[in-house]
C-alpha positions as a Markdown table, in Angstrom:
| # | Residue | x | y | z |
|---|---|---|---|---|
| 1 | Unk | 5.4 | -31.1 | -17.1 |
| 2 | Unk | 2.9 | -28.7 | -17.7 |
| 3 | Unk | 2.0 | -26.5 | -14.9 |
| 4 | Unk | -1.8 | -25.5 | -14.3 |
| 5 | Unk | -3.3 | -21.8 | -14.5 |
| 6 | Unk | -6.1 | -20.0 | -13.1 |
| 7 | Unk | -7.4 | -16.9 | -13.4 |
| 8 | Unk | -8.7 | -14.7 | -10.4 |
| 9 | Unk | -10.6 | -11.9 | -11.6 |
| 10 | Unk | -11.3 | -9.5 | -8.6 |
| 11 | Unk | -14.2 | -7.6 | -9.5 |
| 12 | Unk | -13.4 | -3.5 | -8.7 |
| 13 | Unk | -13.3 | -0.3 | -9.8 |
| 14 | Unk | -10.1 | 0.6 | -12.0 |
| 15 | Unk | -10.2 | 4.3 | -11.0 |
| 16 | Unk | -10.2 | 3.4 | -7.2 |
| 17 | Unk | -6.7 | 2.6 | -5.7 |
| 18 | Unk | -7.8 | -0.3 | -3.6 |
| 19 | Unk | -8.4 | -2.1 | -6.0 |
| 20 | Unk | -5.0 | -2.1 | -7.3 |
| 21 | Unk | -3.3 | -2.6 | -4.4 |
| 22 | Unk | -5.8 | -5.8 | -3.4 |
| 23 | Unk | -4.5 | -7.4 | -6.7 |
| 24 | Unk | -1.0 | -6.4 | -5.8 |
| 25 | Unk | -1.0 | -7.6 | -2.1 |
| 26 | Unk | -2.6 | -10.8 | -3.4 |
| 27 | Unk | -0.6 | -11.2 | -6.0 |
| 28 | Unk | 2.7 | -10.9 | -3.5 |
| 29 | Unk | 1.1 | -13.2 | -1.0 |
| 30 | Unk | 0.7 | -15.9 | -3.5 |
| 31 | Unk | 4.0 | -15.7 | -5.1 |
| 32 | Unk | 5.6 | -16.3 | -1.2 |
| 33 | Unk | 4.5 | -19.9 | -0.9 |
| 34 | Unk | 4.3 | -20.6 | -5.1 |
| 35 | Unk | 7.4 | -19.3 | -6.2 |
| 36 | Unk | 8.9 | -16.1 | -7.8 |
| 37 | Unk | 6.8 | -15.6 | -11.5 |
| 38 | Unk | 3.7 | -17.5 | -10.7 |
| 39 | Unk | 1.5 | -14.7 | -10.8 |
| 40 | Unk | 1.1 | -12.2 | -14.0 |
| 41 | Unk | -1.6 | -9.2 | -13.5 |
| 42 | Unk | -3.3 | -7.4 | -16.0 |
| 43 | Unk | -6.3 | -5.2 | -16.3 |
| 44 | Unk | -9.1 | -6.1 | -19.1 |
| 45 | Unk | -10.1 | -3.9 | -21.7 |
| 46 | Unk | -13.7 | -3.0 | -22.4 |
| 47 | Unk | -15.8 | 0.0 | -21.0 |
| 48 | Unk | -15.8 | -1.5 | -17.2 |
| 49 | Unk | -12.0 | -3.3 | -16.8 |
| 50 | Unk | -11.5 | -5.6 | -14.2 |
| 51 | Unk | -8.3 | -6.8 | -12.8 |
| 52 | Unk | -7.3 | -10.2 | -13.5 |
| 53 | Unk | -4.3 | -12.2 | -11.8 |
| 54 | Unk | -3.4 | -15.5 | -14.0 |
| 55 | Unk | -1.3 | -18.2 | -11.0 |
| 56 | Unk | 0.4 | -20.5 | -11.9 |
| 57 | Unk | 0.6 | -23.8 | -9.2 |
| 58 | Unk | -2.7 | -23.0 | -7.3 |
| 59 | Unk | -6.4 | -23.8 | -8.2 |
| 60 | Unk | -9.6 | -21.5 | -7.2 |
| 61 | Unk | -10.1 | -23.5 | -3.7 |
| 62 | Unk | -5.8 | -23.3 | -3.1 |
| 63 | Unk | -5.7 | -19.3 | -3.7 |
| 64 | Unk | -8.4 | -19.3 | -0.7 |
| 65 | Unk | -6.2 | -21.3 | 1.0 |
| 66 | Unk | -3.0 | -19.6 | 0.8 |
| 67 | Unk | -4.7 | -16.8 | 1.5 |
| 68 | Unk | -6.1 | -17.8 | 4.5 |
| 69 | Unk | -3.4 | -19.3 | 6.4 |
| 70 | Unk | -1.1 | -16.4 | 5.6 |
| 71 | Unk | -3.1 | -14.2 | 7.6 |
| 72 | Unk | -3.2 | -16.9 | 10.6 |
| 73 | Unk | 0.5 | -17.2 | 10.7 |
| 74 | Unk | 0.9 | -13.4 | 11.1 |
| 75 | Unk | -2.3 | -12.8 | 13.8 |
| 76 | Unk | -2.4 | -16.3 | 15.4 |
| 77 | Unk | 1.8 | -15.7 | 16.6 |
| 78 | Unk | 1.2 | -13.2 | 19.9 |
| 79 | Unk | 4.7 | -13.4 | 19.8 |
| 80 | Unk | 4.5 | -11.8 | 16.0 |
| 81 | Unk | 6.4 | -8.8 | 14.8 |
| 82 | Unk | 2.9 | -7.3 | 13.6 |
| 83 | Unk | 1.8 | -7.6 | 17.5 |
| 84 | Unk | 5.4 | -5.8 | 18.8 |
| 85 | Unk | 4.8 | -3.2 | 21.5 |
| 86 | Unk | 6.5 | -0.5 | 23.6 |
| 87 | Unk | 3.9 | 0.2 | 26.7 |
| 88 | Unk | 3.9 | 3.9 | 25.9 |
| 89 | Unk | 4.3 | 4.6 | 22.4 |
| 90 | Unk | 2.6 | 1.8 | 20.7 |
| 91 | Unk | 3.3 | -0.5 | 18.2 |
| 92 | Unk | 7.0 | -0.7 | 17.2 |
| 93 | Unk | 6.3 | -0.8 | 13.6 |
| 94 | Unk | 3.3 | 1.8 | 13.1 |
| 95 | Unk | 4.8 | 5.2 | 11.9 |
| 96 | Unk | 2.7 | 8.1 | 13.2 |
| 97 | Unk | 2.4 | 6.8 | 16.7 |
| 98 | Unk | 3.1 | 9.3 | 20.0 |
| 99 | Unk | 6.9 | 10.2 | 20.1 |
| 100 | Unk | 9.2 | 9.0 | 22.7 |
| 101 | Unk | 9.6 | 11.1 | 25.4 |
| 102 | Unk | 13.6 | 11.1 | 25.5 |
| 103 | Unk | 16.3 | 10.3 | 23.9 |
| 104 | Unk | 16.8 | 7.5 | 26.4 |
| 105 | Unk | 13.2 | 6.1 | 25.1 |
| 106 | Unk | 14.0 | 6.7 | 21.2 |
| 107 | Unk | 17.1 | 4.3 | 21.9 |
| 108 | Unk | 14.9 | 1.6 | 23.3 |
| 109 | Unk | 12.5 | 2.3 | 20.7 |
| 110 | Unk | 14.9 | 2.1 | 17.6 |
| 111 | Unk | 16.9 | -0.6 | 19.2 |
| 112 | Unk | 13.7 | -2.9 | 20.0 |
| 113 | Unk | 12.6 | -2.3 | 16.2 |
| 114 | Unk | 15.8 | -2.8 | 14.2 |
| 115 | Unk | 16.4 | -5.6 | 16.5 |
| 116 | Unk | 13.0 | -7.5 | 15.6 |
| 117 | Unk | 13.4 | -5.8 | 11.7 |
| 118 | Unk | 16.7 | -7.9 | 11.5 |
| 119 | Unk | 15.2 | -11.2 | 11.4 |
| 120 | Unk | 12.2 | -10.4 | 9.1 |
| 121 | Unk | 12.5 | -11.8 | 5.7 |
| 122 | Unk | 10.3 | -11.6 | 2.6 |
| 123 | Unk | 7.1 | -10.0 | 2.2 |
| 124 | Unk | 7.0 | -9.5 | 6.2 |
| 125 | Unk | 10.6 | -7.4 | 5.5 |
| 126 | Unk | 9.0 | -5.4 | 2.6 |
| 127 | Unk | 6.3 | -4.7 | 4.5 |
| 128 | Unk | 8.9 | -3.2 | 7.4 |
| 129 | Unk | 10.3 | -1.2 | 4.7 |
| 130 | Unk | 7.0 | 0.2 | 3.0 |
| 131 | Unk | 5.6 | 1.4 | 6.2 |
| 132 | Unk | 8.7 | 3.7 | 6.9 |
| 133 | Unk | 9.7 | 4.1 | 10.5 |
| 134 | Unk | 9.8 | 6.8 | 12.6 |
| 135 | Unk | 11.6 | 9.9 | 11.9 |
| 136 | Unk | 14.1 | 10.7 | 14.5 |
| 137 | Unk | 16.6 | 12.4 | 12.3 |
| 138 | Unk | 14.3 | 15.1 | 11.0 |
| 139 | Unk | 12.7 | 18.5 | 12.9 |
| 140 | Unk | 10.7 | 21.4 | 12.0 |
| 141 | Unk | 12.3 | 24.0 | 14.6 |
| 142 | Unk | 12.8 | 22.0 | 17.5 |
| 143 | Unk | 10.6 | 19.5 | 17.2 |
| 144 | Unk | 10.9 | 16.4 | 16.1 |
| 145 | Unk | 8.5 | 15.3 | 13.7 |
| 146 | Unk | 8.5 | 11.4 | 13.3 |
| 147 | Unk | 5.6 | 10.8 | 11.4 |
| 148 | Unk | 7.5 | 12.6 | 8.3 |
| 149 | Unk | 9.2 | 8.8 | 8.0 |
| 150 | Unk | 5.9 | 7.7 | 7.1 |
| 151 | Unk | 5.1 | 6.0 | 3.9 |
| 152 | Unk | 2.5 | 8.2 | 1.7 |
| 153 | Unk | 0.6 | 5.1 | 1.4 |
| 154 | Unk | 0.2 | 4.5 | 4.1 |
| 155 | Unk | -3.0 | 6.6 | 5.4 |
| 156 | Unk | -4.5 | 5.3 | 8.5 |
| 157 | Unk | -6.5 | 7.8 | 10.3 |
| 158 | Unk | -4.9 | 8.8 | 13.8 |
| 159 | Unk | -7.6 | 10.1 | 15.6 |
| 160 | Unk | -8.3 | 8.7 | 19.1 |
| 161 | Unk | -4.9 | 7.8 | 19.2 |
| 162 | Unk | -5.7 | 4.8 | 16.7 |
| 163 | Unk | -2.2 | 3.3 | 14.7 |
| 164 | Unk | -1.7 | 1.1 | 11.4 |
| 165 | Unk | -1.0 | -2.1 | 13.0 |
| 166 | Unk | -2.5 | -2.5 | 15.9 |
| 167 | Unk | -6.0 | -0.2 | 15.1 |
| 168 | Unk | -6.2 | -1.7 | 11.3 |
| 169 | Unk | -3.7 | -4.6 | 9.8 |
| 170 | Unk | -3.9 | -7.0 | 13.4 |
| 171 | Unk | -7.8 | -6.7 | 13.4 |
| 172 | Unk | -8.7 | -6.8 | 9.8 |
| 173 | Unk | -6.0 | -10.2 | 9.4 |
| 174 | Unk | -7.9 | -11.2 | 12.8 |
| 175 | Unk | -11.1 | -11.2 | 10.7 |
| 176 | Unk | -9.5 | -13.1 | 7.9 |
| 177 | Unk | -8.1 | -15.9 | 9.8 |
| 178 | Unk | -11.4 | -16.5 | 11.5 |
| 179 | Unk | -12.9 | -17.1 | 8.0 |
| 180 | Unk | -13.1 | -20.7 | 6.4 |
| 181 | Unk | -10.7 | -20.9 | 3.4 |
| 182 | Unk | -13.6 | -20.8 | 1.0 |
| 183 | Unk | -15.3 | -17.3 | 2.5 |
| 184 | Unk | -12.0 | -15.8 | 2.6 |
| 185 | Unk | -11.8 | -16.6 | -1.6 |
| 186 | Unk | -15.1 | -15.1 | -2.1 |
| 187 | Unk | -14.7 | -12.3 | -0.6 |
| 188 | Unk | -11.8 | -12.0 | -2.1 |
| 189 | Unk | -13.0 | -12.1 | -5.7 |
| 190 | Unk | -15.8 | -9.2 | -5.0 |
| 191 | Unk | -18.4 | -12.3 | -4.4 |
| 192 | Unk | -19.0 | -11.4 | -1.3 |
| 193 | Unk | -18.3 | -8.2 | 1.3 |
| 194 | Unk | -18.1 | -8.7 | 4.6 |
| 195 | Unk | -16.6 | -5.6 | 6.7 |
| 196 | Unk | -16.7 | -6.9 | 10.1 |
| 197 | Unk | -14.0 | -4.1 | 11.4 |
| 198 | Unk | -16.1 | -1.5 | 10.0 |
| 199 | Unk | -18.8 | -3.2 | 11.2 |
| 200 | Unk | -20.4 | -2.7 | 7.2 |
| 201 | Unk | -21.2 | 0.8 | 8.0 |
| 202 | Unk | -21.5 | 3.5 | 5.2 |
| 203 | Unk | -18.5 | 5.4 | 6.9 |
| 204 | Unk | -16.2 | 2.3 | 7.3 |
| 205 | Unk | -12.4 | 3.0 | 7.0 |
| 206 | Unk | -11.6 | -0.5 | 6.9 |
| 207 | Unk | -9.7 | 0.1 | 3.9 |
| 208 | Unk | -7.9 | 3.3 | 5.1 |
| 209 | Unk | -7.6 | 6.0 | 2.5 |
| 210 | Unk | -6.9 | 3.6 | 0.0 |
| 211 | Unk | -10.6 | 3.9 | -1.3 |
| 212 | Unk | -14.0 | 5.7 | -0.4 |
| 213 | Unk | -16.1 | 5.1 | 2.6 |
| 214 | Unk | -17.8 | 2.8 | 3.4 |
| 215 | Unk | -17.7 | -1.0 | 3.4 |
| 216 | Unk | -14.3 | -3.1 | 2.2 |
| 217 | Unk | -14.3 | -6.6 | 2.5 |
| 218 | Unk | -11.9 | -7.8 | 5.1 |
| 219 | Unk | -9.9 | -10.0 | 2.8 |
| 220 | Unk | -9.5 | -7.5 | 0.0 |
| 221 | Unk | -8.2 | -4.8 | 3.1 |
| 222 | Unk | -6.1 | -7.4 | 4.1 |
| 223 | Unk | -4.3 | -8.1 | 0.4 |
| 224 | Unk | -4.1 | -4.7 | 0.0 |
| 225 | Unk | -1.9 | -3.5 | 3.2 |
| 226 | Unk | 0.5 | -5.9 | 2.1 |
| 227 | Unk | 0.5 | -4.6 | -1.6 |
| 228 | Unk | 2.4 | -1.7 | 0.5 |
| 229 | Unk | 5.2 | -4.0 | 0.8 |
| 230 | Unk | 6.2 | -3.4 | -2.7 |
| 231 | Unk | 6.8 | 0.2 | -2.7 |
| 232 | Unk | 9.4 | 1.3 | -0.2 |
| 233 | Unk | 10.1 | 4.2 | 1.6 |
| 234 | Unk | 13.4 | 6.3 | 1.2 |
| 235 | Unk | 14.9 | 8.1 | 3.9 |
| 236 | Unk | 16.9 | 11.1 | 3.4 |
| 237 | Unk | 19.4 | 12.4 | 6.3 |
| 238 | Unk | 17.7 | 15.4 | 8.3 |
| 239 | Unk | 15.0 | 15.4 | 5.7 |
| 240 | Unk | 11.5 | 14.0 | 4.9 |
| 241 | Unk | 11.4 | 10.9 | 3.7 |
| 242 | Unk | 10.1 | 10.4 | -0.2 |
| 243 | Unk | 8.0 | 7.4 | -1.2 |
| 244 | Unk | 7.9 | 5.4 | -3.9 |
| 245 | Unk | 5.6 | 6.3 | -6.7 |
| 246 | Unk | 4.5 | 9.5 | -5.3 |
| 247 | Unk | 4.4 | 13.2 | -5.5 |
| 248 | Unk | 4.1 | 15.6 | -2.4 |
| 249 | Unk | 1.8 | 17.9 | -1.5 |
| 250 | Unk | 2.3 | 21.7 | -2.7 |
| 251 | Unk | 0.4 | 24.5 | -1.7 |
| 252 | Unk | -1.1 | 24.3 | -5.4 |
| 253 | Unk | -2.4 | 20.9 | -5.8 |
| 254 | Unk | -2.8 | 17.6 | -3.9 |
| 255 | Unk | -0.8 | 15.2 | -3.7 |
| 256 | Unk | -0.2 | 12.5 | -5.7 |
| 257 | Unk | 0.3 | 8.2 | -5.7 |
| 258 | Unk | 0.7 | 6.6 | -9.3 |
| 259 | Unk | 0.1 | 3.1 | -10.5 |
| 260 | Unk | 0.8 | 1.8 | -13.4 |
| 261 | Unk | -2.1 | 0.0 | -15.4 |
| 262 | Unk | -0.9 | -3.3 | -17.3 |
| 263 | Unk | -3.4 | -4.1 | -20.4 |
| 264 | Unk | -1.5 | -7.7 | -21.1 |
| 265 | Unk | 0.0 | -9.7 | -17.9 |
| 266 | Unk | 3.5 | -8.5 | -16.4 |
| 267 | Unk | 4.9 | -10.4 | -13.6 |
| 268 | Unk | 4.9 | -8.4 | -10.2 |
| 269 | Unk | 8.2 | -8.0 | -10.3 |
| 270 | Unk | 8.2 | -6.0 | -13.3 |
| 271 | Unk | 5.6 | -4.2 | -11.5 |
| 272 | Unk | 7.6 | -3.5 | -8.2 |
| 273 | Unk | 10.3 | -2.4 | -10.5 |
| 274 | Unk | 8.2 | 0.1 | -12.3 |
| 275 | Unk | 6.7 | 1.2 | -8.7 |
| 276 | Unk | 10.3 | 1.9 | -7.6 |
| 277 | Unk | 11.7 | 3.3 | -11.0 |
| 278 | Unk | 12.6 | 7.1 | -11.0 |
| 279 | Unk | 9.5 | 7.4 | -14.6 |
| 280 | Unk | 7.0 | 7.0 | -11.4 |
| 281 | Unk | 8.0 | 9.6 | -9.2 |
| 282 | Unk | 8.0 | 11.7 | -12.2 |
| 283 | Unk | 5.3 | 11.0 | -14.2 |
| 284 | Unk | 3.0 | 13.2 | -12.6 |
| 285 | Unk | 5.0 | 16.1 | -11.5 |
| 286 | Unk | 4.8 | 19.1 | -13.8 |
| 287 | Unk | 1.7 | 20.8 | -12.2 |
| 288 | Unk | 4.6 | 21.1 | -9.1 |
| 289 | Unk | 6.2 | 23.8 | -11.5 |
| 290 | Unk | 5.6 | 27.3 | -11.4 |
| 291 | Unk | 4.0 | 29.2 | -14.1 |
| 292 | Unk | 6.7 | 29.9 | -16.2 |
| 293 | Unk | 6.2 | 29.0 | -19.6 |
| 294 | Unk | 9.2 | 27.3 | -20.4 |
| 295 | Unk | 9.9 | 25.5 | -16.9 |
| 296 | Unk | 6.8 | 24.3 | -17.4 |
| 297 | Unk | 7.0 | 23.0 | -20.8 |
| 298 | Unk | 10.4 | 21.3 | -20.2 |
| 299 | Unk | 8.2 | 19.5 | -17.0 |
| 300 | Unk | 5.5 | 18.8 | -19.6 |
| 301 | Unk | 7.9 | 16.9 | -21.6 |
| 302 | Unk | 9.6 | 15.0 | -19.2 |
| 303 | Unk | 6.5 | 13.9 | -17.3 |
| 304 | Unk | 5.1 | 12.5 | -20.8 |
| 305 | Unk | 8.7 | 11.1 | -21.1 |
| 306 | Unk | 8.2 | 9.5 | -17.8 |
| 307 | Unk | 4.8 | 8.1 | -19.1 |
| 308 | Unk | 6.2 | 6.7 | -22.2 |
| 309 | Unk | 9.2 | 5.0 | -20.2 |
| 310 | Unk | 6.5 | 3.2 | -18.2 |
| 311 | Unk | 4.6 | 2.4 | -21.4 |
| 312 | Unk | 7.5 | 0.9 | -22.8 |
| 313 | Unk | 7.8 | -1.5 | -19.8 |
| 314 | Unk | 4.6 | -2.9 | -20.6 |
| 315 | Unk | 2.2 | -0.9 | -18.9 |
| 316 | Unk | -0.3 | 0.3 | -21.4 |
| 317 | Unk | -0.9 | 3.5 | -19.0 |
| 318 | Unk | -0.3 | 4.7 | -16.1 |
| 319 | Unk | -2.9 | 6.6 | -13.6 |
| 320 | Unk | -2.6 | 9.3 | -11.2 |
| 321 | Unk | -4.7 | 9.6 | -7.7 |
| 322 | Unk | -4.9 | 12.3 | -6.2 |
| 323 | Unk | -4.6 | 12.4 | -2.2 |
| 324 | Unk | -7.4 | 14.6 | -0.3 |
| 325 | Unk | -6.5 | 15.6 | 3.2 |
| 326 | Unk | -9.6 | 16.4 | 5.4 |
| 327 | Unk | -10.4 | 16.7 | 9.3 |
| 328 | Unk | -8.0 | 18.0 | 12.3 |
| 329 | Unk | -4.5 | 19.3 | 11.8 |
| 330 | Unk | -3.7 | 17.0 | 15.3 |
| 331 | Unk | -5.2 | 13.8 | 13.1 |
| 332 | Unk | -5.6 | 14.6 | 9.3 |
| 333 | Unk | -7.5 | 12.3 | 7.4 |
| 334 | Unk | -5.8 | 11.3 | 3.8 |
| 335 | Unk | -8.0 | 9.6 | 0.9 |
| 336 | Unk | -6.9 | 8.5 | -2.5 |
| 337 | Unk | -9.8 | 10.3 | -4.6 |
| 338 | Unk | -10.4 | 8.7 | -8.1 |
| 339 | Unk | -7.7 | 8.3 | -10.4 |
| 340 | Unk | -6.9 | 9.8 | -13.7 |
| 341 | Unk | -5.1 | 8.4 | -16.7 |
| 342 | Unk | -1.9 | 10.5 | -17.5 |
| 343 | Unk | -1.0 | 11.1 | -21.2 |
C-alpha cells in the first residue's frame, strides 16, 4: 500500500539557526507518533532556500495536530518532568540555575533528577540529555561552576534569575497548547507569527539565542527547543563538558555551532548522526590554532576534510554560526549571529 506524502515548507531564513533547528524539532516531533523514517528534510536551491520537510503518514491538517497535542501532553501534566522543581534552586532539569547550597542539597538535587531522568524515554530523554545537567564534578579554584554542564545550545538568558524550562520551554508550550490545531500549523509554516511570550515586541527572546530579536512565533520556538534533543551533551570527569557540533570560545574568536545543510532529503537520523559525528566538532576549528604556518595549514586541511566527510554523507554544505556573547558577566547573553558556509 502506498503511503501518502506531504510537504511542509517552513518559510525562514537559511543563514539564521532557528530556522534549522524549527525544522529539526518538528521534524523529531513528528517521527514520535509516525514512526522512525517518516520525515526527510532538505533545503531548496534558488537565491532565497527554504527548508522543506517531506512526512510520510500525516496530511497538512494532521502535522498541526501532532503538533499540537504534543505540546499539551508535556504542559497540561503538572505532574510533568518539564514542570519538576526543587523550592530553592529551581527547575530540576534547567542547567544554569542557582547552585545548591551543600553537599547535602547537591544529593537531593542529583538524586531527584536522575531519579525522574530514569523513566524518560524518547524525545523527552534526548531532550534530558541535550540540555546537559549541572556540573558538580567541575571547579574553577574552589568554586563550583555548574553551569559549565550546560549544553552550548542551549542559550537562555539568566538575568532576573530566569531558567530554560520554567522561564521559556513551559510558557512558550503553554502558548502552543492553548492554540487550535489549525493556528498552531500556520504558525508553524511562517503563515502566521504570533509571539505571545514575548508579547510581539521588537526585543522578544522568545526564541533564545537561537535567532535575532525580536518576534518568534510560539510554535516554531517550541519545535525548535526540542530540535536540542538531537545533539547531546558530553561530560568529561573534572572538566567542562563539550557539546555536540560545536567549537568553544577562545580568546581569538567566538564561538561556534554548525549545521549541516542538506540540498536533497536525508532522514533525521542521518542528520542526528552527522550532528554527533567527530567531521562536526571539527569542521570549523582551524581559526582555534595559533599562527604558525604549518599548524595551521595541517588545521586547514583537516577542517576541509571534516567538510568533505559531511558532504559525503549527503549534506551538500555545511554552515558555521558564530555565537556573540553580550551583557553582564553575572548573566551573559549568547546569540547565534548569521551563519556562514564553510569550504
Amino acid at each position: 500500500m502506498t503511503v501518502a506524502t506531504t510537504e511542509l515548507m517552513l518559510n525562514g531564513d537559511v543563514r539564521v539557526l532557528l530556522t534549522h533547528m524549527a525544522g529539526l524539532g518538528t521534524g523529531l516531533i513528528l517521527e514520535e507518533t509516525l514512526g522512525a523514517g517518516c520525515v526527510r528534510l532538505a533545503w531548496t536551491g534558488g537565491t532565497d532556500p527554504q527548508l522543506c520537510l517531506t512526512v510520510a503518514g500525516a496530511n497538512l491538517e494532521q502535522v498541526g495536530v501532532l503538533v499540537h497535542e504534543h505540546a499539551r501532553r508535556h504542559v497540561q501534566d503538572p505532574g510533568g518532568w518539564l514542570r519538576a522543581k526543587d523550592p530553592v534552586i529551581g527547575s530540576l532539569f534547567s542547567t544554569r540555575t542557582k547552585t545548591p547550597s551543600s553537599e547535602e542539597a547537591w544529593k537531593d538535587v542529583l538524586n531527584r533528577r536522575n531519579g525522574i531522568a530514569a523513566e524518560l524515554r524518547g524525545l523527552d530523554s534526548g531532550l534530558a540529555v541535550g540540555l546537559g545537567e549541572r556540573a558538580w564534578w567541575y571547579q574553577e579554584g574552589s568554586t563550583v561552576r555548574p553551569d559549565q554542564g550546560a549544553s552550548a545550545w542551549e542559550m537562555r538568558t539568566r538575568n532576573r534569575g530566569m531558567e530554560f524550562m520554567a522561564d521559556t520551554l513551559v510558557p512558550v508550550g503553554e502558548a502552543v497548547a492553548q492554540r487550535e490545531a489549525a493556528e498552531v500549523l500556520s504558525g508553524l509554516l511562517g503563515e502566521t507569527v504570533r509571539d505571545e511570550v514575548g508579547k510581539d515586541q521588537e526585543d522578544s527572546r522568545t526564541g533564545t539565542g537561537l535567532g535575532p530579536l525580536g518576534p518568534v512565533d510560539s510554535v516554531r520556538a517550541w519545535a525548535a527547543l526540542w530540535g536540542i534533543s538531537a545533539i547531546p551533551v558530553w561530560h568529561r570527569a573534572g572538566r567542562r563538558s563539550v557539546s555536540s557540533a560545536s567549537a568553544p570560545r577562545t580568546s581569538r574568536r567566538l564561538a561556534r555551532l554548525v549545521m549541516p545543510v542538506a540540498h536533497r532529503g536525508v532522514t533525521l537520523s542521518r542528520l542526528r548522526a552527522a550532528l554527533r559525528s567527530a567531521s562536526a566538532m571539527i569542521a570549523d576549528s582551524a581559526e582555534l590554532i595559533h599562527e604558525d604556518s604549518e599548524v595551521r595549514r595541517q588545521a586547514e586541511m583537516a577542517s576541509a576534510a571534516a567538510v568533505a566527510e559531511l558532504q559525503a554523507r549527503g549534506f551538500g554544505s555545511v554552515m558555521s554560526f558564530p555565537v556573540q556573547i553580550s551583557g553582564s558577566t553575572s548573566a551573559p547573553e549568547r546569540r547565534a549571529l548569521l551563519g556562514r558556509v564553510l569550504s
